[in-house]
Structure formats: structure tokens, C-alpha cells
C-alpha positions as CSV (number, residue, x, y, z in Angstrom):
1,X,74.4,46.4,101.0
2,X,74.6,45.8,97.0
3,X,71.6,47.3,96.3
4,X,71.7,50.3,97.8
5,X,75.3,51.1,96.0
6,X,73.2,50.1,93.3
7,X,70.4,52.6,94.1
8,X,73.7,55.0,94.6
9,X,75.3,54.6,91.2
10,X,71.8,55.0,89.4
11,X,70.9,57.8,90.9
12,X,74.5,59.3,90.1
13,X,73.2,58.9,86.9
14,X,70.1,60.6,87.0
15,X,71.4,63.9,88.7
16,X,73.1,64.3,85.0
17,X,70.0,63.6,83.3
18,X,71.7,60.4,82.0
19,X,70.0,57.9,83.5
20,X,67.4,57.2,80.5
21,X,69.8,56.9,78.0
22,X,71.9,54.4,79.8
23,X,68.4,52.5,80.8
24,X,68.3,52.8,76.7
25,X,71.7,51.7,75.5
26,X,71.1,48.4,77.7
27,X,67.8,47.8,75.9
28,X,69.5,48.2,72.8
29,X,72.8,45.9,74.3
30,X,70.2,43.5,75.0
31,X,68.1,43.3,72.1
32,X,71.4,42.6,69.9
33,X,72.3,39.5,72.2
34,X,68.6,38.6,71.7
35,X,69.0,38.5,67.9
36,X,72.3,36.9,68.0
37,X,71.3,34.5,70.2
38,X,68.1,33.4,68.0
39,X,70.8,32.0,65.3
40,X,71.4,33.0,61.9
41,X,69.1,35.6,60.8
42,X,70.4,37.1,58.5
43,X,70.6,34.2,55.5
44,X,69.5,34.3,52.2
45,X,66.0,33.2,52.5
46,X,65.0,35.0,55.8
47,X,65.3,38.5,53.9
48,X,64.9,37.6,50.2
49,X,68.4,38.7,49.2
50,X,68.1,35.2,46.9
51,X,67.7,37.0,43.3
52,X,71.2,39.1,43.6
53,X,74.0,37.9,41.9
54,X,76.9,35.9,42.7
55,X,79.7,37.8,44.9
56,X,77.8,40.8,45.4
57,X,78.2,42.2,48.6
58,X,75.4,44.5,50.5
59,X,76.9,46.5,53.3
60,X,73.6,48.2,56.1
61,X,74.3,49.7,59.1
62,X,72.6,52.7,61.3
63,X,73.7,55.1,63.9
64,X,72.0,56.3,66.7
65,X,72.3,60.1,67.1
66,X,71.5,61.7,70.4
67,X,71.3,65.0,72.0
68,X,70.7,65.5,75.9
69,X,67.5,67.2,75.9
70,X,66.6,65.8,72.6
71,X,64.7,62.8,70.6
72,X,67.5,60.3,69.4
73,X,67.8,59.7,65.4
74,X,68.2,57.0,63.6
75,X,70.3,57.3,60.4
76,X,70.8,54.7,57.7
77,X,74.1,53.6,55.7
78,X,74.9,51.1,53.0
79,X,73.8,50.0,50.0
80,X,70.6,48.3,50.7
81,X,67.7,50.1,50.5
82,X,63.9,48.9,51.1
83,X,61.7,49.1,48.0
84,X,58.3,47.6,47.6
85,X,59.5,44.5,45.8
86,X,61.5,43.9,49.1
87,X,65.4,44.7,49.7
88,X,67.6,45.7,46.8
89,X,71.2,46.2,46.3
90,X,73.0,48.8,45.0
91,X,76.3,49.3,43.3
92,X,76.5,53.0,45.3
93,X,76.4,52.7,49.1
94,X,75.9,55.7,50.8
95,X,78.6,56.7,53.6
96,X,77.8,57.3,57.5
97,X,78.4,61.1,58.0
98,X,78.1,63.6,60.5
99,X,77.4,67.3,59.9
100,X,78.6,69.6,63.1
101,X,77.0,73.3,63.5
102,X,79.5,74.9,64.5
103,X,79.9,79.1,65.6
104,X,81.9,80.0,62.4
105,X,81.5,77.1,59.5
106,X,79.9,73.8,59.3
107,X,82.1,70.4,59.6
108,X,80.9,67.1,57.6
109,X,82.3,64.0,58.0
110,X,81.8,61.1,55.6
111,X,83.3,57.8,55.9
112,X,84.4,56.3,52.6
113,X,87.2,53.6,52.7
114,X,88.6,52.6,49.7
115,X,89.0,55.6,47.7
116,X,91.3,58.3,46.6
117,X,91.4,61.9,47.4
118,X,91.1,62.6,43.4
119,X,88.3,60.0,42.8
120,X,85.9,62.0,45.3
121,X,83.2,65.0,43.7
122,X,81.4,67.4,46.1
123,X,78.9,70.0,44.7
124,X,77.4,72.3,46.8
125,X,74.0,74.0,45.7
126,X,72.3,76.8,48.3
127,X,71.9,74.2,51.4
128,X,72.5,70.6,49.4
129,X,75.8,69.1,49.3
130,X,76.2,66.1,47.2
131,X,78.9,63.6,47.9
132,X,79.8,61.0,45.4
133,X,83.1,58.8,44.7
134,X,83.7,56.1,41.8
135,X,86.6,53.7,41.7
136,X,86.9,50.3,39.9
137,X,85.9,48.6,43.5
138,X,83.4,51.0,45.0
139,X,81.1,53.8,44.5
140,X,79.3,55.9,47.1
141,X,76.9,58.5,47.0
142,X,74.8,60.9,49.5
143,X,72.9,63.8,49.7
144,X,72.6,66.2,52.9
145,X,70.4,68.8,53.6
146,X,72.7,71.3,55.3
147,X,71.3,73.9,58.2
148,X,72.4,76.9,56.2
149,X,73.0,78.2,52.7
150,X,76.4,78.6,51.8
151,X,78.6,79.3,48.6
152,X,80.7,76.2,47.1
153,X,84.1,79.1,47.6
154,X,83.6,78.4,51.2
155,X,84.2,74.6,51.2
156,X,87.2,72.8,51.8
157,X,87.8,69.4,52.2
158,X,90.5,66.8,52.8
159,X,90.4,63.3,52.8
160,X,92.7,60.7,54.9
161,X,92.9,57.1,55.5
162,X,88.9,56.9,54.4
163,X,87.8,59.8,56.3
164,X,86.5,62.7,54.2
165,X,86.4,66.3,56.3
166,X,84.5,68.9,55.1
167,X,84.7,72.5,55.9
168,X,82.2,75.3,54.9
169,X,82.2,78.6,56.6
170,X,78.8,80.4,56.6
């Protein structure tokens, strides 16, 4: 009897076309418990994170962006980047945003915790919008190749408990 509400449920799923990226997420759910599982991976030597100095702190993480009916893509965050001599930290990390296309104007979100509305720069050239913030704790930067071209009069922005919104009508 359990499995065919099993069979039920799955199927459920895959008259909304979802039932691939659920069969995903529980790779994914299971690949973390893996890794976790496995002990400590993440210490000094494993990565060769030995050379940076004392109390500096590297912040990496990734989102998964998804679209029914499209590939999923993976975007980066933080402030360790790959180079040839192997991982390197940098003073600037680079926030996790999300750009929405929407009918009228384009909406950007940036995460950037730790800052002030007056310590955040945005400069807008054709279709590249640069983000960048400096305080005495933390400085982040990124770049985003926008959809359209717009004019920097177009952009507003406000910024609240760490969340930067961006709003540029095309």
C-alpha cells in the first residue's frame, strides 16, 4: 500500500514538470550529509588556506538558480576566489544578488550586511552596473552584466537592514 501512494505523490510531481528538480534537490540534500558526514573538510591544510594571515576570515557560498524549462546556474559569492597558485582571500567579497526582468524596469538585489546606506557607490555604464561598499569592517564589490542598456537617471536604490534594492526603468 506504501508504495503505490508513493508512486501517487511522485507522479503528482511530474504532472507539474517538477519531478526532476525535486529528484535534484535530494541529490544535492544528500551530497551535503555526505560531505558532512566525512568529518572536517574544510581545515587548513585540506584547502591550502595555511599562508593567510591571522584572523582573517574568507566567507564562499553559491546559489543555485533555476528556471522551469531551463538549465539551472550556479553563481558564486564571497571573497575567495580560485587562482592558479590555489585559493586566495580577498579583503572585498562580492554580495549574492539577484537581477529580476521585469515588464517596466529591472530590480537588483544585493545582500551586503554591515554597511550603511551612505558607504554604498553604484555606477551604471550602458548595460554594467558596478556595486561597491567600504567601511572600516568590510568591503564588497561586484559587477553585473544587465539584460538591457539603461541611463544611470533611471536608477534608484534603497538600502535596509543589509539588503540593497535596486530599481532601473528601461
Amino acid at each position: 500500500m506504501e508504495k503505490e501512494n508513493d508512486k501517487k505523490k511522485k507522479s503528482d510531481f511530474d504532472i507539474f514538470g517538477l519531478g526532476g528538480f525535486f529528484n535534484d534537490i535530494e541529490k544535492l540534500i544528500d551530497l551535503a550529509g555526505r560531505l558532512k558526514n566525512e568529518g572536517e573538510i574544510h581545515k587548513e591544510g585540506d584547502i591550502g588556506l595555511e599562508h593567510l594571515k591571522k584572523g582573517m576570515k574568507g566567507v564562499y557560498g553559491f546559489t543555485i538558480k533555476s528556471v522551469i524549462g531551463d538549465s539551472p546556474t550556479v553563481e558564486t559569492f564571497g571573497n575567495i576566489k580560485k587562482t592558479p597558485e590555489g585559493p586566495k582571500v580577498d579583503e572585498e567579497r562580492e554580495p549574492l544578488t539577484d537581477i529580476f526582468n521585469e515588464e517596466n524596469e529591472l530590480v537588483i538585489i544585493a545582500e551586503m550586511p554591515g554597511m550603511n546606506e551612505d558607504e554604498i557607490k553604484l555606477e551604471l555604464k550602458e548595460d554594467i552596473l558596478e556595486i561597491s561598499a567600504t567601511n572600516k569592517n568590510r568591503k564588497y564589490k561586484k559587477e553585473l552584466l544587465l539584460p538591457v542598456k539603461a541611463a544611470y537617471e533611471n536608477l534608484t536604490s534603497k538600502y535596509n537592514n543589509g539588503i540593497l534594492e535596486i530599481r532601473i526603468k528601461k
